[in-house]
C-alpha positions as CSV (number, residue, x, y, z in Angstrom):
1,X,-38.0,39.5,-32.2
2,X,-40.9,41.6,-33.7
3,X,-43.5,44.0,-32.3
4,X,-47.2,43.6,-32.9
5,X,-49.6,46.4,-32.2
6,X,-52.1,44.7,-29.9
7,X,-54.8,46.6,-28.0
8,X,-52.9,49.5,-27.4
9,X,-49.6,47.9,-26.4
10,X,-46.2,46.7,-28.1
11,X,-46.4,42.8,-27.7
12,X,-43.1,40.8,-28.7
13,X,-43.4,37.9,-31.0
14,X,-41.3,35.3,-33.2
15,X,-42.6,32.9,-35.6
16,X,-40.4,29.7,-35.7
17,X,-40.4,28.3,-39.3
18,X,-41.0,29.5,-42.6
19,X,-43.7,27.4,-43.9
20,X,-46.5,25.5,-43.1
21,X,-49.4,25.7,-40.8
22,X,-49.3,28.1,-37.8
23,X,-49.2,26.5,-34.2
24,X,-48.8,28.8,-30.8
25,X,-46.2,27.8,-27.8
26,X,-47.4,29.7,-24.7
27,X,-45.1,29.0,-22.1
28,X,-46.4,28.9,-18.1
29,X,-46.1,31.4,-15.2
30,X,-45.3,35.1,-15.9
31,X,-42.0,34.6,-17.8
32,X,-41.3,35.0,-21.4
33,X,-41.5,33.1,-24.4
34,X,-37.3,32.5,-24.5
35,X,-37.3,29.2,-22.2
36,X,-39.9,27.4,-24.8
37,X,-37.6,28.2,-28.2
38,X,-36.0,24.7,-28.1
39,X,-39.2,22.7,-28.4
40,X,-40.4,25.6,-30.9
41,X,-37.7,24.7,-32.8
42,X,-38.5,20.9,-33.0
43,X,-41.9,21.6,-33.8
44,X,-40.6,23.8,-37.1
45,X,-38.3,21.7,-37.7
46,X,-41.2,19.2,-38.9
47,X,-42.7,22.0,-41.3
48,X,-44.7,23.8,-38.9
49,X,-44.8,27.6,-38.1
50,X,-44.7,28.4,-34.6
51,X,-45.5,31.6,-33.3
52,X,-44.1,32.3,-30.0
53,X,-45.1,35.9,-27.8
54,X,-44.0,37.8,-24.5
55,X,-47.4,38.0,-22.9
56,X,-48.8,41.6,-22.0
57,X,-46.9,41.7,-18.2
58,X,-44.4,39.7,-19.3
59,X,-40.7,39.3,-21.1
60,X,-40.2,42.3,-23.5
61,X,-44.0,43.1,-23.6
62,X,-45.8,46.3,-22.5
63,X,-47.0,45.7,-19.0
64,X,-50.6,47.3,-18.4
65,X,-51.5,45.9,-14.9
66,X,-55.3,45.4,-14.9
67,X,-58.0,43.4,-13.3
68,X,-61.3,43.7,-15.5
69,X,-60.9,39.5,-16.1
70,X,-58.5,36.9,-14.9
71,X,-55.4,37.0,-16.6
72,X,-55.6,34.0,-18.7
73,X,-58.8,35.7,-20.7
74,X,-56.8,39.1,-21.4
75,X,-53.5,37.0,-22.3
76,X,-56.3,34.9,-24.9
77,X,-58.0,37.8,-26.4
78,X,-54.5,39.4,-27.1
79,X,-53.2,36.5,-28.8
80,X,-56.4,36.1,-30.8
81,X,-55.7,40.0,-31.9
82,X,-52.1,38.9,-33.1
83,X,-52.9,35.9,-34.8
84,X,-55.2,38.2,-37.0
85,X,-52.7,40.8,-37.7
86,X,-50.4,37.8,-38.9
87,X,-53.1,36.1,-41.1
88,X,-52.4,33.1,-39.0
89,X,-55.8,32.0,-37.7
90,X,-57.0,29.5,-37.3
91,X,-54.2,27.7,-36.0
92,X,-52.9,25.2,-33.7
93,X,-53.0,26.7,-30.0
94,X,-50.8,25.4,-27.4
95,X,-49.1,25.9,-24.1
96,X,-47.7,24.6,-20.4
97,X,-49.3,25.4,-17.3
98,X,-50.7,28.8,-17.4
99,X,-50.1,28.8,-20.9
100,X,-52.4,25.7,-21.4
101,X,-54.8,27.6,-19.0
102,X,-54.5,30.4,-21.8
103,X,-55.0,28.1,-24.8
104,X,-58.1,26.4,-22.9
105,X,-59.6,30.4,-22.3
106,X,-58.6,30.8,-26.0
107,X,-60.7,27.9,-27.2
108,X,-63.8,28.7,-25.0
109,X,-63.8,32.4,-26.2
110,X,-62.3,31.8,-30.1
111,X,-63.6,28.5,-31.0
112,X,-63.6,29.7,-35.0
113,X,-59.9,30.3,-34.5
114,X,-59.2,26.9,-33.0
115,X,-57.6,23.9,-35.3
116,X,-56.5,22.0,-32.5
117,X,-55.8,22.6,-28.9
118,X,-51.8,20.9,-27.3
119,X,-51.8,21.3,-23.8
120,X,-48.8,20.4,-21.4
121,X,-48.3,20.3,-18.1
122,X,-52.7,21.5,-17.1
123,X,-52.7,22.6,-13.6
124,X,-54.7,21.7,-10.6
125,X,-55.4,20.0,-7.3
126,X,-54.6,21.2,-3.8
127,X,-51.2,22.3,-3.9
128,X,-51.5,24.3,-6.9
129,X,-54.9,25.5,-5.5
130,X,-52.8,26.9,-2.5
131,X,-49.5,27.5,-4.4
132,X,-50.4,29.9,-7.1
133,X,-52.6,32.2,-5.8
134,X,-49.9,33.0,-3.4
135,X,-47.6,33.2,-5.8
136,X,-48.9,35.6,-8.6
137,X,-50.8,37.7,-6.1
138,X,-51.0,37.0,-2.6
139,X,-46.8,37.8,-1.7
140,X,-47.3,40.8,-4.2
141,X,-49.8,42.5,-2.2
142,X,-47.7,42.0,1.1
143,X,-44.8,43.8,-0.2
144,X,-46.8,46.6,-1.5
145,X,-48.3,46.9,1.8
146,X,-45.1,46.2,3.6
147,X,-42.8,48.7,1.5
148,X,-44.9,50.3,-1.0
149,X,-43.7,50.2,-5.4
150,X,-40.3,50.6,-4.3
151,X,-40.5,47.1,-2.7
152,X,-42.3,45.7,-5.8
153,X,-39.7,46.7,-8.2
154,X,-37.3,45.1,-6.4
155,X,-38.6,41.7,-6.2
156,X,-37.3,38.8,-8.7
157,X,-40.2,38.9,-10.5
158,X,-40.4,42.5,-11.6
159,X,-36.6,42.8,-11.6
160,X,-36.5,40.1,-14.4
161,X,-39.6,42.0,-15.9
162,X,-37.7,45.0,-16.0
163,X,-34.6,43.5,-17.4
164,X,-36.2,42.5,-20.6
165,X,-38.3,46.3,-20.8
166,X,-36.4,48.5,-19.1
167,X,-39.7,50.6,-19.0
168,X,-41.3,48.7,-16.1
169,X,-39.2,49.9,-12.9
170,X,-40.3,53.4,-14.1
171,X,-43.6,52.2,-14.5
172,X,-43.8,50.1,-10.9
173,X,-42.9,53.1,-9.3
174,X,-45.2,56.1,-10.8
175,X,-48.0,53.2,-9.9
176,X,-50.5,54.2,-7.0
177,X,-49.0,51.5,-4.4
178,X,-53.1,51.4,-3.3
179,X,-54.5,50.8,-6.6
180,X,-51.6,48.7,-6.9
181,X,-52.9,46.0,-4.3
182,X,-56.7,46.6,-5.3
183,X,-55.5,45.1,-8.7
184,X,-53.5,42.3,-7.1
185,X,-56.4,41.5,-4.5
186,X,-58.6,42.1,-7.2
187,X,-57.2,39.4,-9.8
188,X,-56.5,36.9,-6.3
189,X,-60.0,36.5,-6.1
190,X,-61.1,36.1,-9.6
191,X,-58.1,33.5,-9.5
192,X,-59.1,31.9,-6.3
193,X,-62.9,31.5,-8.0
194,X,-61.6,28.6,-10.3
195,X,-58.4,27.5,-8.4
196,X,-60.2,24.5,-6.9
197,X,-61.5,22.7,-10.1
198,X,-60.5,19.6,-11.3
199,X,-58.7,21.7,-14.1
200,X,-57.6,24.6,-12.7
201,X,-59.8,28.0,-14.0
202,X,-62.0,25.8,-16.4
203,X,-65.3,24.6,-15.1
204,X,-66.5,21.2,-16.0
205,X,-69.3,22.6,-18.4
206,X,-66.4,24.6,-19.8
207,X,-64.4,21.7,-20.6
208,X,-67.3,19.4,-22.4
209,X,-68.2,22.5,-24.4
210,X,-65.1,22.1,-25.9
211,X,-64.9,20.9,-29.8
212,X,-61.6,21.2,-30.6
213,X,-59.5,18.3,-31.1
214,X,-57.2,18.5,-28.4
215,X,-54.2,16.6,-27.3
216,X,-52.9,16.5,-23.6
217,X,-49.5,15.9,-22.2
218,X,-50.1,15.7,-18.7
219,X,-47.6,16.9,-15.9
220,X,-46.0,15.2,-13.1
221,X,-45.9,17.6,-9.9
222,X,-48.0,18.8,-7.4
223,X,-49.1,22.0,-9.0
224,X,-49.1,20.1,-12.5
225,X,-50.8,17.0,-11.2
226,X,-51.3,14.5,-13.6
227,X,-54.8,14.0,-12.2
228,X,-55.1,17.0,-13.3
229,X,-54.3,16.5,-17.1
230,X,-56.7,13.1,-17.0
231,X,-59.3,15.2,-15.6
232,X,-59.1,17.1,-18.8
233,X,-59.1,14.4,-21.1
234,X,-62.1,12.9,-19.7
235,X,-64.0,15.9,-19.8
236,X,-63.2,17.6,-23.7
237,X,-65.0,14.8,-25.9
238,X,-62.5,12.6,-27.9
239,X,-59.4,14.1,-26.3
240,X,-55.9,12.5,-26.7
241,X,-53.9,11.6,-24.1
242,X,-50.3,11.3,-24.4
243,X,-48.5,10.1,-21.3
244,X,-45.0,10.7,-21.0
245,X,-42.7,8.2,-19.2
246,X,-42.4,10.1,-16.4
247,X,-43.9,9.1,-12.6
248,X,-45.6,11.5,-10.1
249,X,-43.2,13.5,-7.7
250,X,-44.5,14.4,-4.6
251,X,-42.4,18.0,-5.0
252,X,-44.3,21.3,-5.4
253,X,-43.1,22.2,-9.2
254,X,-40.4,21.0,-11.4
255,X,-39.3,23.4,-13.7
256,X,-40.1,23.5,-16.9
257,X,-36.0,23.0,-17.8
258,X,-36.5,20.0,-16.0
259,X,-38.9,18.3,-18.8
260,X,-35.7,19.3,-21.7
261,X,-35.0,15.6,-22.2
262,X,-38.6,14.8,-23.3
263,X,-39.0,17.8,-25.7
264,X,-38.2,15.3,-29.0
265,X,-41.1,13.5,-27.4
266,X,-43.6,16.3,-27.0
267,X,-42.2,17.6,-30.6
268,X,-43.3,14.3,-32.4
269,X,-46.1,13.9,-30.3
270,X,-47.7,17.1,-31.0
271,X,-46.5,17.1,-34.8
272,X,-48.3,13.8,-35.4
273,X,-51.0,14.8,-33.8
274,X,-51.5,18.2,-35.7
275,X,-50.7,15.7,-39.2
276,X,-54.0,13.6,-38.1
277,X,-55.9,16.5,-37.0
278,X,-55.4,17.8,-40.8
279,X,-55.6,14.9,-42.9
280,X,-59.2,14.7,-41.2
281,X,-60.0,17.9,-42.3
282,X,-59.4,17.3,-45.8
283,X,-61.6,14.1,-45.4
């Protein structure tokens, strides 16, 4: 794992591969980049370099809590930073539920950085509407108000936070618990703005404004609806969709270790994709 420079704080990265063009992996939620290494390594494995990152806020990453733009936007804008410091833009950008969300800001605000976009697992619909809000912010700012920064560093999420930077329990608890919960309500709201669109965070116009060539994988739970992923495709002009054999569960999430036996799927998927996407290019 190296450390990158980016904005003022030490982000962690690996690049999967030693040759060949430069794709991302942005995995979903708040975790870090370790869960997504297997499918990384598939992807290289084909000739590809895949760069892989602990998001600010996340794994081994500085953690600078903040609420200026939705989380998604800052998370893009950082990665644009570190492809530049690694020479390796423009490249492929992909990712899995908030991680595709991040690849779709990326797109909208770096087009000229863009080959291609590979998005898993888009999220949307009522559940995940409901569901993540609650779950990024909403419990967060209960606890606060409930038990102060104490309370916050004890939960799983900052606990495993603090695991990988042993920095964050010191910083959770020097925080202002009151500016603490104005960020969290804060970021809930600019959330909440775009949690009811077809594709969740993206607006339609958004999503036909798009000229990437993009490939989409869509998901098959209730906060990954695979309405969701359709959605997508029928709104970026000459999308792919790939679906995998997989039916709709009627279960809030499955996680993403629960998709493991499709990763030599997604890996040749995505790979052939990214060939076709080149050989065009060279057209």
């Amino acid at each position: 794992m190296a450390t990158a420079n980016i904005r003022g704080l030490n982000i962690k990265y690996e690049i999967i591969g030693d040759d060949g063009p430069f794709m991302t992996l942005i995995t979903g939620g708040r975790r870090g980049y370790r869960e997504i290494v297997p499918l990384a390594e598939k992807v290289a494995a084909t000739g590809y370099r895949v760069l892989l990152h602990d998001r600010r806020n996340t794994g081994a990453s500085d953690m600078l809590l903040d609420d200026a733009e939705v989380e998604e936007a800052v998370w893009a804008d950082d990665l644009y930073e570190l492809l530049g410091q690694l020479g390796a833009a423009p490249a492929f950008i992909g990712g899995s539920s908030s991680g595709a969300r991040t690849a779709l800001m990326f797109a909208l605000r770096h087009p000229d950085a863009v080959r291609g976009l590979l998005l898993l697992r888009v999220s949307g619909g009522p559940v995940a509407a409901m569901r993540l809000p609650e779950n990024y912010y909403g419990r967060f700012i209960r606890i606060a108000r409930e038990g102060g920064m104490a309370a916050i560093a004890e939960t799983d999420r900052f606990q495993d936070y603090a695991k990988e930077n042993a920095a964050v329990g010191e910083q959770l608890l020097a925080m202002d618990v009151d500016r603490f919960i104005e960020i969290q309500s804060n970021l809930h709201d600019l959330f909440v703005a775009g949690a009811k669109l077809p594709v969740m965070g993206v607006t339609d116009e958004d999503l036909a404004a798009i000229a990437a060539p993009t490939i989409i994988i869509p998901g098959n739970d209730n906060t990954h609806s695979s309405v969701s992923g359709k959605a997508a495709h029928r709104m970026i002009a000459g999308s792919e969709l790939h679906q995998l054999p997989v039916e709709d569960l009627d279960v809030p999430l499955i996680p993403w270790a629960g998709w493991a036996e499709h990763e030599s799927e997604i890996a040749r998927v995505f790979t052939a994709f990214m060939a076709r996407v080149a050989a065009a290019s060279v057209v």
